[in-house]
N, CA, C and O atoms as CSV, one atom per row, in Angstrom:
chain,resi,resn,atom,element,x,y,z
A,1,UNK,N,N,4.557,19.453,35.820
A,1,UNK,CA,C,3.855,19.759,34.597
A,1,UNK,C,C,4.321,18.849,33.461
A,1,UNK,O,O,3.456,18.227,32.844
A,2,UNK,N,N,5.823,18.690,33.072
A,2,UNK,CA,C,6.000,17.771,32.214
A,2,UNK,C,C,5.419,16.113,32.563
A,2,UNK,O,O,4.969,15.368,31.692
A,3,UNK,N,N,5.524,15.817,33.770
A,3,UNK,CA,C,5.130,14.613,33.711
A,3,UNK,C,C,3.359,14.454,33.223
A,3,UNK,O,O,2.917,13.701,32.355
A,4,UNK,N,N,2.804,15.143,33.845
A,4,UNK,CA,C,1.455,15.352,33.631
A,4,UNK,C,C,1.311,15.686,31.766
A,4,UNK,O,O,0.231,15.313,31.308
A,5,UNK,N,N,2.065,16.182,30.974
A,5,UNK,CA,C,1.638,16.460,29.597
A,5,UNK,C,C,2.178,14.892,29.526
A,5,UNK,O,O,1.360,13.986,29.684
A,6,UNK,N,N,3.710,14.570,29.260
A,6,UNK,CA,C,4.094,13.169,29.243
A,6,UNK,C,C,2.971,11.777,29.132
A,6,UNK,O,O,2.778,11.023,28.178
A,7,UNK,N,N,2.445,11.788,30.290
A,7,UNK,CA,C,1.381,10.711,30.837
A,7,UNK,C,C,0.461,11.033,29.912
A,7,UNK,O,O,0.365,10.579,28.772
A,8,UNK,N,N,-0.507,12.187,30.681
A,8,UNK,CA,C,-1.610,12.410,29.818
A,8,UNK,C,C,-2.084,12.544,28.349
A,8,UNK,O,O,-2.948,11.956,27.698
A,9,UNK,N,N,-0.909,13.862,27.972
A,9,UNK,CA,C,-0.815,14.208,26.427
A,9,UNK,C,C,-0.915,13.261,25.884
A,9,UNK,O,O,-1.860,13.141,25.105
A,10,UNK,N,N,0.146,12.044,26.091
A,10,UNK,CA,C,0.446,10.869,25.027
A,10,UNK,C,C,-0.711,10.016,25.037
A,10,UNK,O,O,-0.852,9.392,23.985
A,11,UNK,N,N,-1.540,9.816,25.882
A,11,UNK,CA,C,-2.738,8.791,26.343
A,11,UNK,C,C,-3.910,9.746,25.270
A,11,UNK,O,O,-4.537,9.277,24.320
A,12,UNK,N,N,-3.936,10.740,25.617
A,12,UNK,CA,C,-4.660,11.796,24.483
A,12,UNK,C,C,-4.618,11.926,23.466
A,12,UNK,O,O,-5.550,12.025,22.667
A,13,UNK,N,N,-2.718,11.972,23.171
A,13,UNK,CA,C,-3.040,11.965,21.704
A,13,UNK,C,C,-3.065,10.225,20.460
A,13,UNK,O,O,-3.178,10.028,19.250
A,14,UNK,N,N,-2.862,9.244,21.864
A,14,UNK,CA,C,-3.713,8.065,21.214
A,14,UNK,C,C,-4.596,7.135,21.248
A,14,UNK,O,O,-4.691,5.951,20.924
A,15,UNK,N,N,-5.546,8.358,21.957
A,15,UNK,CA,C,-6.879,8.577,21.871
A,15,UNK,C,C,-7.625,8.969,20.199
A,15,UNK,O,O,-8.283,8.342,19.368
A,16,UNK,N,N,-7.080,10.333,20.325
A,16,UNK,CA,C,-7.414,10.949,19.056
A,16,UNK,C,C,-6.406,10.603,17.940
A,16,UNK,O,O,-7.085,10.723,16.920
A,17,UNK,N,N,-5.641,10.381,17.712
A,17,UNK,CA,C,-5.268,9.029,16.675
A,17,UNK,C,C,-6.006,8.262,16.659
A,17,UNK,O,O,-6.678,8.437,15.643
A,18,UNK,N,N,-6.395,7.318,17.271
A,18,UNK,CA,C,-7.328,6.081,17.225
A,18,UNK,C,C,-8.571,6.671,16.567
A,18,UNK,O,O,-8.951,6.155,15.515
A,19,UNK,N,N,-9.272,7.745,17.104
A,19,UNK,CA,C,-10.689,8.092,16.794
A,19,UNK,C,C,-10.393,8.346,15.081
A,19,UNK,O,O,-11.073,7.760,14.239
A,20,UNK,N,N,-9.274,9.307,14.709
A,20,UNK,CA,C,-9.309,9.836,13.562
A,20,UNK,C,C,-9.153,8.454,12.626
A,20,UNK,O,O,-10.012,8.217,11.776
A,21,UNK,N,N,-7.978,7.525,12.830
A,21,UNK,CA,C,-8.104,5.964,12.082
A,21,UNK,C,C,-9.620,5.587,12.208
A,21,UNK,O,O,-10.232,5.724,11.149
A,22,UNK,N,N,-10.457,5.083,13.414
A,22,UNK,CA,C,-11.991,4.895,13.240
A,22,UNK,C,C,-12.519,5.841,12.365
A,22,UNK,O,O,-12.844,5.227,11.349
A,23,UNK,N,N,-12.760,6.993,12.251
A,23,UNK,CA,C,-13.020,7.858,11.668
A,23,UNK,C,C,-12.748,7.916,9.897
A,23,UNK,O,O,-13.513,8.055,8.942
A,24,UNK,N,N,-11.723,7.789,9.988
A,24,UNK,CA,C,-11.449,7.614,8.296
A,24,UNK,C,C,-11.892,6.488,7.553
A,24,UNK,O,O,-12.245,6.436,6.375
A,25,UNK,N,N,-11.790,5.201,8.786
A,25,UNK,CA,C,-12.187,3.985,8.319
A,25,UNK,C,C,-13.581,4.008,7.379
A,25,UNK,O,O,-13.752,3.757,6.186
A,26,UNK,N,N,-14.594,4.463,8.558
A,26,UNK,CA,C,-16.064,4.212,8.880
A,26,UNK,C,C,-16.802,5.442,8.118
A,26,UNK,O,O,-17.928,5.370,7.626
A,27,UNK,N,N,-16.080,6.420,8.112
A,27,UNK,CA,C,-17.253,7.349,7.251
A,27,UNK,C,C,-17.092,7.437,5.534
A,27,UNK,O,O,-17.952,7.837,4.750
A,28,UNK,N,N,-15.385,6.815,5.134
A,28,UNK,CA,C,-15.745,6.736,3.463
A,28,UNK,C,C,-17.153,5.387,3.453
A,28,UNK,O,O,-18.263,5.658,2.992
A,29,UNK,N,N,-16.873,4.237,3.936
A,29,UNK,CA,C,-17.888,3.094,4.510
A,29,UNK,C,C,-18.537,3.761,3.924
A,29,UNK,O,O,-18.485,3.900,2.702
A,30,UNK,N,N,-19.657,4.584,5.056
A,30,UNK,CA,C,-20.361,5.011,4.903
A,30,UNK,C,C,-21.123,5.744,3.984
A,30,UNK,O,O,-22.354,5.729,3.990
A,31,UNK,N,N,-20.397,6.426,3.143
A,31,UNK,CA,C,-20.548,7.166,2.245
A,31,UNK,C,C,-20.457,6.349,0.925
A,31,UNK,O,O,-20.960,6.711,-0.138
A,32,UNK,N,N,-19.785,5.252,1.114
A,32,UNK,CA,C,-19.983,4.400,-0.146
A,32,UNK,C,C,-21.063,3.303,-0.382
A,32,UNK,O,O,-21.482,2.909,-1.470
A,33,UNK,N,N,-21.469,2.842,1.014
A,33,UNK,CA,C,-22.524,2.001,0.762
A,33,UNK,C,C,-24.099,2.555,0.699
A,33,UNK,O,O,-25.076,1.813,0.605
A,34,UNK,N,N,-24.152,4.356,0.788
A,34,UNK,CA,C,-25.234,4.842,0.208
A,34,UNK,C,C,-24.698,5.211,-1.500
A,34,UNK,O,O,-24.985,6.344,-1.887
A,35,UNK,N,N,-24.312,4.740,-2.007
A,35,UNK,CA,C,-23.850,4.377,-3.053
A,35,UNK,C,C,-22.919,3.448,-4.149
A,35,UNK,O,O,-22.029,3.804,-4.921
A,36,UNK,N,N,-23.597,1.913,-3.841
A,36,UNK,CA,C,-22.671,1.036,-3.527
A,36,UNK,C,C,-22.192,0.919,-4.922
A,36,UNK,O,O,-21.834,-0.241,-5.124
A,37,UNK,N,N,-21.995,1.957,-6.348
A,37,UNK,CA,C,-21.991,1.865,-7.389
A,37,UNK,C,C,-20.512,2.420,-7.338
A,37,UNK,O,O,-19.706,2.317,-8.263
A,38,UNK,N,N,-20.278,3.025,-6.118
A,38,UNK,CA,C,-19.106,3.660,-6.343
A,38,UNK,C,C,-17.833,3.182,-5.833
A,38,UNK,O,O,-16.772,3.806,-5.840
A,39,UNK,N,N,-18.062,1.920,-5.356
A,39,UNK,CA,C,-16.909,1.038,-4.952
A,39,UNK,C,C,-16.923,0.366,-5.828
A,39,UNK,O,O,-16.307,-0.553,-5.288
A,40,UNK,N,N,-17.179,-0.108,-7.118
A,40,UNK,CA,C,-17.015,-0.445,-8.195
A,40,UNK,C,C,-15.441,-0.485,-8.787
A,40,UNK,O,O,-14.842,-1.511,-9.108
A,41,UNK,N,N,-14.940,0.839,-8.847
A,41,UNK,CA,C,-13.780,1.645,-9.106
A,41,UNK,C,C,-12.578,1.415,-7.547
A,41,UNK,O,O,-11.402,1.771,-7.621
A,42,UNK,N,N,-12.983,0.983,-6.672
A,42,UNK,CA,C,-12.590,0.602,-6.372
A,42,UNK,C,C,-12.050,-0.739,-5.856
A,42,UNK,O,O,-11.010,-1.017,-5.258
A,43,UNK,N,N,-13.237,-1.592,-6.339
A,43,UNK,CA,C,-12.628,-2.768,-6.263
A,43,UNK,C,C,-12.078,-3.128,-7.411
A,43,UNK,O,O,-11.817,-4.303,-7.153
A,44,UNK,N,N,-11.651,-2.921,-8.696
A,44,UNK,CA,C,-11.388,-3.256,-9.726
A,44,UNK,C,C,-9.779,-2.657,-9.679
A,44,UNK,O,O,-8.929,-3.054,-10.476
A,45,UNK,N,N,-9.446,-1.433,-8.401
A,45,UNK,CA,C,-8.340,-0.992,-8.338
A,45,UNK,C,C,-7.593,-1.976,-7.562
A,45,UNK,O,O,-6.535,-2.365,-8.059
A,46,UNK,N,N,-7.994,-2.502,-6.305
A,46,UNK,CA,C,-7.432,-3.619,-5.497
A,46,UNK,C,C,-7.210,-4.530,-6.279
A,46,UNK,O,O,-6.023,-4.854,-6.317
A,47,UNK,N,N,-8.196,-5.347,-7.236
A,47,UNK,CA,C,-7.809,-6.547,-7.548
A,47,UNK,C,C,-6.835,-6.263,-8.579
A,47,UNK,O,O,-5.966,-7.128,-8.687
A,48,UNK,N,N,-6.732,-5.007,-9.579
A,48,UNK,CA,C,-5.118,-5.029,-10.077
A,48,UNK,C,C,-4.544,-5.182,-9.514
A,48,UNK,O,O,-3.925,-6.186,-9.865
A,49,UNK,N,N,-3.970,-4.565,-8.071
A,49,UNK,CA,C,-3.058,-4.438,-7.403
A,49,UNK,C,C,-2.568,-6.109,-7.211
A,49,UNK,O,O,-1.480,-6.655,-7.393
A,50,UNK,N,N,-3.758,-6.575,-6.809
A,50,UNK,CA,C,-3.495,-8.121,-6.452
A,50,UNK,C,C,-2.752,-8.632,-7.270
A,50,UNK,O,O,-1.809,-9.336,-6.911
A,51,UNK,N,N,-3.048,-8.361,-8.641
A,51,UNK,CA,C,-2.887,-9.176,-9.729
A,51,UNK,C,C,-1.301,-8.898,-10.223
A,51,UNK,O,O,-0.461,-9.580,-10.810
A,52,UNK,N,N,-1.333,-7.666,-9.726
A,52,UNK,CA,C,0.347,-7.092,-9.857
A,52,UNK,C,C,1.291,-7.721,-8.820
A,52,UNK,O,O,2.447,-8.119,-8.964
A,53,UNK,N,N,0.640,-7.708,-7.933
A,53,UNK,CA,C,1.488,-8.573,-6.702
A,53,UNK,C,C,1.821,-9.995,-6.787
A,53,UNK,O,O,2.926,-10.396,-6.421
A,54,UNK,N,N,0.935,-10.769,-7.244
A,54,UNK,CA,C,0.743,-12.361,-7.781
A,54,UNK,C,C,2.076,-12.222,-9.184
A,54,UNK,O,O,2.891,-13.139,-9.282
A,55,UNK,N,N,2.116,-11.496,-9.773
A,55,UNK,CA,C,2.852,-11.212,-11.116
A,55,UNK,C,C,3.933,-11.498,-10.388
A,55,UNK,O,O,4.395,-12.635,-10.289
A,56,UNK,N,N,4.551,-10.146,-9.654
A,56,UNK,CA,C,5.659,-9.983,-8.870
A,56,UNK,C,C,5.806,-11.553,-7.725
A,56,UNK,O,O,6.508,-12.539,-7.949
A,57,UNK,N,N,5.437,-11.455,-7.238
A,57,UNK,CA,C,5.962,-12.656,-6.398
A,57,UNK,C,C,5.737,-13.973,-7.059
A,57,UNK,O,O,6.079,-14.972,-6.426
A,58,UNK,N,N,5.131,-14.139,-8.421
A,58,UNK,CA,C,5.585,-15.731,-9.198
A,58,UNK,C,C,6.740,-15.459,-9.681
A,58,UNK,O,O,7.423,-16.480,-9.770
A,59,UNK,N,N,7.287,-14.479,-10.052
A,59,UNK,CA,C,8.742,-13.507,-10.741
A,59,UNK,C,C,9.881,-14.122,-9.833
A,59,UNK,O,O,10.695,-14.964,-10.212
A,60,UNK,N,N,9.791,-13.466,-8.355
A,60,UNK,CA,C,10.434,-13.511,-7.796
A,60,UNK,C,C,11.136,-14.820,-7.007
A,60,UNK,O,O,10.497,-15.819,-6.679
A,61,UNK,N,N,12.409,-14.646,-6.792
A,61,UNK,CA,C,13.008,-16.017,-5.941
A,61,UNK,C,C,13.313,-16.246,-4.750
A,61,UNK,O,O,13.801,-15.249,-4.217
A,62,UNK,N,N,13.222,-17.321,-3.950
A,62,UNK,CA,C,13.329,-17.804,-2.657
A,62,UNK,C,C,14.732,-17.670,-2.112
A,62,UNK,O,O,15.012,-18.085,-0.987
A,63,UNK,N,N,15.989,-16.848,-3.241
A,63,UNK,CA,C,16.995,-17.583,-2.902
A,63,UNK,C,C,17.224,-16.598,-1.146
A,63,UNK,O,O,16.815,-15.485,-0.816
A,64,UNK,N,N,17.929,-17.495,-0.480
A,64,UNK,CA,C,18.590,-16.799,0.617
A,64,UNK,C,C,20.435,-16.988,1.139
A,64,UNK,O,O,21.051,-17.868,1.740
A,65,UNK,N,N,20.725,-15.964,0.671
A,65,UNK,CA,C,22.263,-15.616,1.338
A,65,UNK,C,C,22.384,-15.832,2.808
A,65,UNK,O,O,21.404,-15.851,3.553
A,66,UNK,N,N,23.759,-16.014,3.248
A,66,UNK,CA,C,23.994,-15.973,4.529
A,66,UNK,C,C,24.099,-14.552,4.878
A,66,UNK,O,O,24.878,-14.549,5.831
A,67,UNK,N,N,23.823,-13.599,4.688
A,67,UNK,CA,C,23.910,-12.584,5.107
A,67,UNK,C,C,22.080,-12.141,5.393
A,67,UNK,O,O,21.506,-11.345,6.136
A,68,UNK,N,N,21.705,-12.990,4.517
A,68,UNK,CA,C,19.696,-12.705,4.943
A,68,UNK,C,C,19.907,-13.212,6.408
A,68,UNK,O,O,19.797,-12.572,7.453
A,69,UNK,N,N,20.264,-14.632,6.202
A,69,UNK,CA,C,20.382,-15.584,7.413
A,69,UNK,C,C,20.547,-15.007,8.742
A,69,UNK,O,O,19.890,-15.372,9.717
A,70,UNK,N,N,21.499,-14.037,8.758
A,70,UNK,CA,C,22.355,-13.195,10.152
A,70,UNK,C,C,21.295,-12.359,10.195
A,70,UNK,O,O,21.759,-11.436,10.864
A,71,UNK,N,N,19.968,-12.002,9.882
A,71,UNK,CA,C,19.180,-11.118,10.088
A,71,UNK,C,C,17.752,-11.705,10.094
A,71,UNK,O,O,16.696,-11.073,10.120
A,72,UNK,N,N,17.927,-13.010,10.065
A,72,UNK,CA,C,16.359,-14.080,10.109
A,72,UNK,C,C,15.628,-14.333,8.930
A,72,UNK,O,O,14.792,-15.234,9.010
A,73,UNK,N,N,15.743,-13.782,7.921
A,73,UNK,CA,C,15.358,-14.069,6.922
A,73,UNK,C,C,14.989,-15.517,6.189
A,73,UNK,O,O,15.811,-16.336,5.779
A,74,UNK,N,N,13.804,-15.601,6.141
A,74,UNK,CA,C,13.506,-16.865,5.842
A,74,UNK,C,C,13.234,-16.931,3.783
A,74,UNK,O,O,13.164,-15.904,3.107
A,75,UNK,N,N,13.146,-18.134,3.290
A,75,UNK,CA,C,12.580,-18.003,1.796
A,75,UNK,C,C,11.429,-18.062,1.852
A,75,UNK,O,O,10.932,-18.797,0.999
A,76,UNK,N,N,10.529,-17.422,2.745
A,76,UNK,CA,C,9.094,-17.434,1.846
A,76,UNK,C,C,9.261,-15.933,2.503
A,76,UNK,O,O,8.436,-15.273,1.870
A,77,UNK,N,N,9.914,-15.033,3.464
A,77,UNK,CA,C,10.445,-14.078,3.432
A,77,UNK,C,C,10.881,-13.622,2.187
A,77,UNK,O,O,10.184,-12.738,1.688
A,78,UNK,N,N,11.738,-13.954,1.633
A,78,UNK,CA,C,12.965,-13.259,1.002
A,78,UNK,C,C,11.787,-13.173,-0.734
A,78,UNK,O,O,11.680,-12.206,-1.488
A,79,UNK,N,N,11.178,-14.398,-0.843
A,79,UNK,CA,C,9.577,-13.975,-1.813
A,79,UNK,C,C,8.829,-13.529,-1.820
A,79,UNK,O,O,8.186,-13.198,-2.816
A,80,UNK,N,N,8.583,-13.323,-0.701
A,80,UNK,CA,C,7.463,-12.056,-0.100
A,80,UNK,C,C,8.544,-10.348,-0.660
A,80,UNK,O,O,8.279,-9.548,-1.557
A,81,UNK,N,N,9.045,-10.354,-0.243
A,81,UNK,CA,C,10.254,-9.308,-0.699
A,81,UNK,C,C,10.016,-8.797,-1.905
A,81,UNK,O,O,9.318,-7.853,-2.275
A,82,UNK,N,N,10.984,-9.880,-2.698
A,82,UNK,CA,C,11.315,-9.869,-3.679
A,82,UNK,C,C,9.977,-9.327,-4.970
A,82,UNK,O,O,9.997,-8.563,-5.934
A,83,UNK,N,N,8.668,-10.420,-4.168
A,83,UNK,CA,C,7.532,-10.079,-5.078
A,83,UNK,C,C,7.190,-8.638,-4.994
A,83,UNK,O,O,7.172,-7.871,-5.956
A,84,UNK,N,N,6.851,-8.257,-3.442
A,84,UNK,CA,C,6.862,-6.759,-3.809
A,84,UNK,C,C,7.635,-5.358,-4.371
A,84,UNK,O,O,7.149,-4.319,-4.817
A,85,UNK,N,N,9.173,-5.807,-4.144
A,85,UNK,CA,C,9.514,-5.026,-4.958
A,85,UNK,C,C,9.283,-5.140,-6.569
A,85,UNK,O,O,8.785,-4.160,-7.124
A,86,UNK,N,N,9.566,-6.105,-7.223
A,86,UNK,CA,C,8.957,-5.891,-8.835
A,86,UNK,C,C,7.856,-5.780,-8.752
A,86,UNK,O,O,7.532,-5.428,-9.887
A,87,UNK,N,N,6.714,-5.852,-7.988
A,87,UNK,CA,C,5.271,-5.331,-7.871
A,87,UNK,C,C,5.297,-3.465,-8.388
A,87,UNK,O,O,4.655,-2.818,-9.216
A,88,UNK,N,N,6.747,-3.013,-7.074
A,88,UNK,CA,C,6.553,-1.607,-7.387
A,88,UNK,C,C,7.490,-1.363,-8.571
A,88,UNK,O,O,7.622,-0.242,-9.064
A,89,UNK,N,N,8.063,-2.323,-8.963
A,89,UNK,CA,C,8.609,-1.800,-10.095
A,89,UNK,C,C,7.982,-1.633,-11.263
A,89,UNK,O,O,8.326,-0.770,-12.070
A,90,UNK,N,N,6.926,-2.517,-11.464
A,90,UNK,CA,C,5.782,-2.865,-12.710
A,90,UNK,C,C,5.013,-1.148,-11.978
A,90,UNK,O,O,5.244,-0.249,-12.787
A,91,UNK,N,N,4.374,-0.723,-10.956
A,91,UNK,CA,C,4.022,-0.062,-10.966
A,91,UNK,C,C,4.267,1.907,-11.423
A,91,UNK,O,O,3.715,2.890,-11.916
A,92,UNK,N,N,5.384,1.451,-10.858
A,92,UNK,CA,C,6.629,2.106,-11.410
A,92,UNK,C,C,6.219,2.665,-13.190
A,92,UNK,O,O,5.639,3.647,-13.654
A,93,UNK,N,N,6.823,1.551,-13.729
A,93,UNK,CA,C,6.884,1.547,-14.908
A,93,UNK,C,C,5.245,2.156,-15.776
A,93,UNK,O,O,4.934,2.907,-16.700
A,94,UNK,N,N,4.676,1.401,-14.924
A,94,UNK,CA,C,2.959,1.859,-15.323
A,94,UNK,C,C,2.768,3.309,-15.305
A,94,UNK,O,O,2.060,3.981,-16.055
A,95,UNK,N,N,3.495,3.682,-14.348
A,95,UNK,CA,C,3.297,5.207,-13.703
A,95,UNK,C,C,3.508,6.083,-15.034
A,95,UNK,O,O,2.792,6.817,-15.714
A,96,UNK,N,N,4.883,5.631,-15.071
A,96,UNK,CA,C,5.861,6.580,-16.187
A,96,UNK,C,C,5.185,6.385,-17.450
A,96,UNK,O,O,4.921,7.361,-18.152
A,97,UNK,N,N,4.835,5.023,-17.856
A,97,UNK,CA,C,4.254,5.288,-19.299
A,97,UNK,C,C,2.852,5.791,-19.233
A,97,UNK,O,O,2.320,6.097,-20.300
A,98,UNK,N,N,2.215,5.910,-18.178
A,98,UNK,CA,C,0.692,6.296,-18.570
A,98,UNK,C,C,0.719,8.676,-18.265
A,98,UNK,O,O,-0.103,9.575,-18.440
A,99,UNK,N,N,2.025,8.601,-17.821
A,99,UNK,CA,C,3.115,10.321,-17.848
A,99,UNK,C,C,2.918,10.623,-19.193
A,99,UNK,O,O,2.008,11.297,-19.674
A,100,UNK,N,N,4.102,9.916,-19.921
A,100,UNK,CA,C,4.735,9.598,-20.988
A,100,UNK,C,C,3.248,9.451,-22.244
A,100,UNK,O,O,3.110,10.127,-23.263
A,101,UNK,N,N,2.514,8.595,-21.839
A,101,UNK,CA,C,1.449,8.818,-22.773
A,101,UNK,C,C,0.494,10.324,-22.843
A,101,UNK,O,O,-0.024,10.901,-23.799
A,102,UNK,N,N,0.542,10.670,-21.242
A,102,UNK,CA,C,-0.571,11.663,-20.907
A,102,UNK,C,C,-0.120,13.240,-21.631
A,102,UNK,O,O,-0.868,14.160,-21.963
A,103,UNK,N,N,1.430,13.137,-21.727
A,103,UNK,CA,C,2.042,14.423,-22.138
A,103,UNK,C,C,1.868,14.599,-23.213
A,103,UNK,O,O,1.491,15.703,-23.606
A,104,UNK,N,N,2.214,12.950,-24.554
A,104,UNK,CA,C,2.390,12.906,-25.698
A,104,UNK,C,C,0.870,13.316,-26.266
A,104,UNK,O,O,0.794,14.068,-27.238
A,105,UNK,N,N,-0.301,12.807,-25.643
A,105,UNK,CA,C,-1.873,13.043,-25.754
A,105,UNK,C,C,-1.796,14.772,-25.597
A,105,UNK,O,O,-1.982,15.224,-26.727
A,106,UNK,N,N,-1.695,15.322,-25.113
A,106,UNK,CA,C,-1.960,17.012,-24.758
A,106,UNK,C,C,-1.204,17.834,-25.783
A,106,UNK,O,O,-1.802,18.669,-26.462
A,107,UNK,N,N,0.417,17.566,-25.944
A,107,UNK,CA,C,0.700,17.574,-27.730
A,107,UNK,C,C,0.070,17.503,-28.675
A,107,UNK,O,O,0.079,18.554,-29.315
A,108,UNK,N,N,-0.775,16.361,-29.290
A,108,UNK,CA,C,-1.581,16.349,-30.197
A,108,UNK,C,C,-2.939,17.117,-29.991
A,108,UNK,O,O,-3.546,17.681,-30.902
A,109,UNK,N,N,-3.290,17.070,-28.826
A,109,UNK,CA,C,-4.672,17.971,-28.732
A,109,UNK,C,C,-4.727,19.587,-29.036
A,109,UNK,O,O,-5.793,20.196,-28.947
């Protein structure tokens, strides 16, 4: 019996993993291109993101330690890195002040 759940179960359950990823993919799709007004809002969200990422990784530096080295680390690695973390740090920061604004706004209202 265990081998049979083992084998099977796992083949099953990435089966239905797979379907539910197709699934999530293909039906917002769907639902947005009978309204293609509403990816609007979303593409204007990606290309910040982009634009935050481009920020962050012109920021960031190539340098590499010997201790990157002992773990493969290359410099367009270690910029790739580097850019995304101050990516999430700018985001970060975005987070907290648009908090910080949203609380100070409900005060005055």
């Amino acid at each position: 019996m265990e081998y049979f759940i083992s084998t099977y179960g796992l083949y099953a359950a990435y089966i239905l993993v797979g379907l539910a990823l197709l699934l999530a993919i293909i039906l917002p799709l769907i639902s947005a291109l009978s309204n293609p007004r509403s990816l609007l809002g979303t593409i204007v969200g990606l290309v910040g993101i982009a634009i935050i990422f481009f920020i962050g990784y012109s920021l960031s530096s190539n340098e590499v330690t010997t201790v990157y080295t002992r773990f493969g680390i290359t410099e367009s690695s270690s910029k790739l890195v580097g850019g995304a973390l101050i990516a999430t740090y700018i985001l970060v920061i975005i987070a907290l002040v648009g908090i910080v604004f949203s609380e100070v706004n409900k005060i005055f209202k």
